[in-house]
N, C-alpha and C positions, 0 to 999 in steps of 0.2 A: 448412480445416485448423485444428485447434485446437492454439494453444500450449501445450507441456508442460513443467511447469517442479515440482516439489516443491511441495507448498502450506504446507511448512514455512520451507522458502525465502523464498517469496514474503513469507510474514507476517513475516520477521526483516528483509527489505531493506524493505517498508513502513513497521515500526517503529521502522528505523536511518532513513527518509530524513526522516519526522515529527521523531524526535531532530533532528536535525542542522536542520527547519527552527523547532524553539524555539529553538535555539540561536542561529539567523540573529534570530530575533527579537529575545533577548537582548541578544543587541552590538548591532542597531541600535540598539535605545534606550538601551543604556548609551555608546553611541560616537555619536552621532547623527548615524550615518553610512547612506545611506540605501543604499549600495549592500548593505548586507547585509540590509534588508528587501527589494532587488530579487533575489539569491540566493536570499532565503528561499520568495517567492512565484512564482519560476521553479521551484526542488526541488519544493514542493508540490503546483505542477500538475503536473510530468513522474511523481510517487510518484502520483495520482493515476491517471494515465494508465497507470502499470505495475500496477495495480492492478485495473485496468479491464479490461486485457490481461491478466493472469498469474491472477485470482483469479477461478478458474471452478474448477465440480465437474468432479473428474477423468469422471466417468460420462458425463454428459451436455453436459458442455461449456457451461453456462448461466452467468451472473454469479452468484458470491457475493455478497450483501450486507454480509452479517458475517465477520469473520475467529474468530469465535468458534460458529460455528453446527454442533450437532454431527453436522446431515442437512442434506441439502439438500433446499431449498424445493420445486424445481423434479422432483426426480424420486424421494426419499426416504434414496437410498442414503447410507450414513453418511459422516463426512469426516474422514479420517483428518489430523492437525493435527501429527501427532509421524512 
């Protein structure tokens, strides 16, 4: 069964969880405080992970590589992004 989820969706919680792990980056090193480099690189595997899961072509269900690709690779049909 494939997950269904918006693929405009997908790419805004991608973009917000990237955001959110500069940020972790940020204060670590301005606070050097290590637990917000441990936050940061726990968000970027889990956004990786939903990414993995959530960023397929609606057609064929394959991985997206790119969140910017305006066919897909795998079977042509175009990828609606809006």
């Amino acid at each position: 069964m494939k997950p269904k989820m918006e693929l405009k969706i997908v790419k805004r919680i991608v973009l917000i969880g990237f955001t959110v792990v500069c940020l972790c980056i940020i204060l670590s090193a301005a606070t050097k405080l290590d637990l917000f480099a441990y936050i940061g690189i726990g968000l970027a595997a889990a956004t990786m992970i939903f990414w993995g899961i959530f960023g397929r072509c609606p057609a064929c269900g394959k991985f997206l590589r790119r969140s910017s690709s305006k066919f897909c690779r795998h079977c042509g049909q175009p990828i609606s992004w809006k």
